[in-house]
N, C-alpha and C positions, 0 to 999 in steps of 0.2 A: 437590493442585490438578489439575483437566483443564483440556487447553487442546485445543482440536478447530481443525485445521485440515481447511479445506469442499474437499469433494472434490467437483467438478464438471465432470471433465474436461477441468483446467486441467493444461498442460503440465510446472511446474516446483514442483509440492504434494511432491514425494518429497523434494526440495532442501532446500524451507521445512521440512519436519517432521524430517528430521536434523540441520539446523542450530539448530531448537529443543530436539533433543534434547541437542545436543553443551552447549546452556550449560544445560539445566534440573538442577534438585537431584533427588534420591532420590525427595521427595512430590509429581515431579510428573510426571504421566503427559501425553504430548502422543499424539493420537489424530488420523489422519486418515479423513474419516464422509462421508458423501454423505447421511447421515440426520438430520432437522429434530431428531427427539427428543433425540440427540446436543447439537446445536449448543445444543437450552434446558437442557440438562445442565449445560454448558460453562461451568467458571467464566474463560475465555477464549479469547476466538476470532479464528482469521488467516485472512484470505482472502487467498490468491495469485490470481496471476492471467498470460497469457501469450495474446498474439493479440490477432484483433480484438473490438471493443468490445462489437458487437452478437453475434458468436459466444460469449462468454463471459457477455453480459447470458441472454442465449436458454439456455446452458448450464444454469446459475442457478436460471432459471425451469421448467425440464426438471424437475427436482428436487423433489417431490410437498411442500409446505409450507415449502419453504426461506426463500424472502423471509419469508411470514409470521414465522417462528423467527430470523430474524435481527432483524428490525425488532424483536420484543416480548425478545430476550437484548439486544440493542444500545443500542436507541432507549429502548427501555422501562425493561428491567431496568438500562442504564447499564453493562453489564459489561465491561470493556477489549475492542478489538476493532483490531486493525492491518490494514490493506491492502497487500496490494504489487502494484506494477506496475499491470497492469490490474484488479486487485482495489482499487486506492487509489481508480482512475478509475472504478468502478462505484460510489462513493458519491456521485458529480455527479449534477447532476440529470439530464443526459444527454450524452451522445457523440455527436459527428457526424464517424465514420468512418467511409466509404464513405456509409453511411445514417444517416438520425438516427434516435437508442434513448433510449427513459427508462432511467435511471440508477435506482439506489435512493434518491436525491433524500433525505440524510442529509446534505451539505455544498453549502452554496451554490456553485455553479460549473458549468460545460462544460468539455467534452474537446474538446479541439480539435489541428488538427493544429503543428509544429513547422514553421518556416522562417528557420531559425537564416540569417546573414551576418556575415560578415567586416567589419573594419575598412574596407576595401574597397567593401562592399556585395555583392560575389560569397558565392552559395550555397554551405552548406556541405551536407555528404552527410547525408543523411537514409537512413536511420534514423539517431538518434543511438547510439553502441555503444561501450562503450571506459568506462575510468575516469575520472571527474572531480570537482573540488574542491566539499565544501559550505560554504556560508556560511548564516550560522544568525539569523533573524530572532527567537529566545527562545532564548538560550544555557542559561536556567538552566531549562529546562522537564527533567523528570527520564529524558527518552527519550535526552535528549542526556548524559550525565551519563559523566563520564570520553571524550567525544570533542572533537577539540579544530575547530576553526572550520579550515576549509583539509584535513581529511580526505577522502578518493578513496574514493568508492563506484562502485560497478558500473552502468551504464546499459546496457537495449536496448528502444528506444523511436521511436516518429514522433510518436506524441498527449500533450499534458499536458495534467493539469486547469487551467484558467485560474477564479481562485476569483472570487465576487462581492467579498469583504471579506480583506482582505489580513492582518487579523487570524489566520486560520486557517491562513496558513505558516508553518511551523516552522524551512523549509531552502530554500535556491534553489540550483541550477548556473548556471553559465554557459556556454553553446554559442550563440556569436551571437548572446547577449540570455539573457534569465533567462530559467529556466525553473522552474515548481516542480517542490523535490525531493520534500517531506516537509511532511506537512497533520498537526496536530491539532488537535481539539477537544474541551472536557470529555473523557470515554472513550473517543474517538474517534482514531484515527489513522493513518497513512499514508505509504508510500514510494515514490516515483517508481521511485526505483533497488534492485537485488534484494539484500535484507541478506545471503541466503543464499550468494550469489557474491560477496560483497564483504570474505570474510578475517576479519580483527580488527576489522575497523571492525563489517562487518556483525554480527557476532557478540555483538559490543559493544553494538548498538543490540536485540537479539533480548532479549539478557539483560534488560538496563533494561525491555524491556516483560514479561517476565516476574515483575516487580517491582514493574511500576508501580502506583500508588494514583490514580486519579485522583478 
């Protein structure tokens, strides 16, 4: 099996692709490629993602055929495909950080920014950074599989996708109000928070998608 993670000049792809390596088996090669041909090779693909929306949209697009090869391996061929971070939030249809950007427009939603409060109503600190609990809107979906509902993953974040159909969360935190953690759909899927920093959980979540059948 290849799994290519996109190399776009995203800060934290050296993370993702050792921590895919640390659960993958013998037959399976993880590859990081900044090349389209690659990504239609790929019988699985991770977009990371780190910064802002439109720097990482633009990154992306820098990259001589990449959308095209992502849409027709993704969209088309259906082939498993995980987001993190700001890789999760480039499959809305757009982001409106700093500026507004078209998204890859693969999952009904905007990015938009966080303005977590207190029981209180006082502000909490943005960016959100630090561990926190997930609770799981499809416990039995197979991404989730040996993680238990109340697990502490990693966050470093200001923008969440806010989805159109509530169907397509997987996971929500809480910082001042919910937030989405983690989107799938069909072949499709997505992490607020960075599996790659997040230990055994994370580790835990990398595997299953290396597994998964959707």
């Amino acid at each position: 099996m290849n799994v290519v993670v996109v190399d776009y000049g995203s800060g934290n792809l050296r993370s993702a692709a050792k921590a895919l390596e640390h659960v993958a088996d013998a037959a399976t090669r993880v590859q990081v490629s900044a090349c389209a041909a690659d990504v239609r090779a790929a019988d699985r693909i991770v977009l990371p993602g780190v910064g802002a929306f439109a720097d990482c949209k633009n990154g992306l697009a820098a990259l001589p055929g990449m959308i095209d090869a992502l849409r027709e391996t993704v969209v088309e061929k259906a082939r498993p495909f995980l987001g993190i971070c700001v890789g999760m939030q480039l499959m809305a249809r757009a982001g409106h950080e700093h500026v507004t950007t078209a998204g890859l427009d693969w999952i009904g939603g905007e990015v938009v920014s966080i303005q977590p409060r207190d029981a209180t109503g006082a502000a909490l600190k943005v960016p959100h950074m630090g561990w926190n609990a997930l609770s799981f809107d499809n416990p039995q979906h197979p991404l989730l599989a040996g993680i238990d509902p109340g697990a502490e993953v990693y966050f470093v974040h200001s923008f969440q996708l806010r989805l159109d159909d509530p169907k397509d969360r997987l996971a929500a935190t809480d910082y001042g109000g919910a937030i989405t953690a983690m989107i799938a759909r069909d072949n499709m899927a997505g992490t607020q928070f960075h599996p790659e920093k997040s230990q055994r959980i994370g580790l835990a979540l990398l595997a299953n998608f290396l597994t998964w059948k959707p």
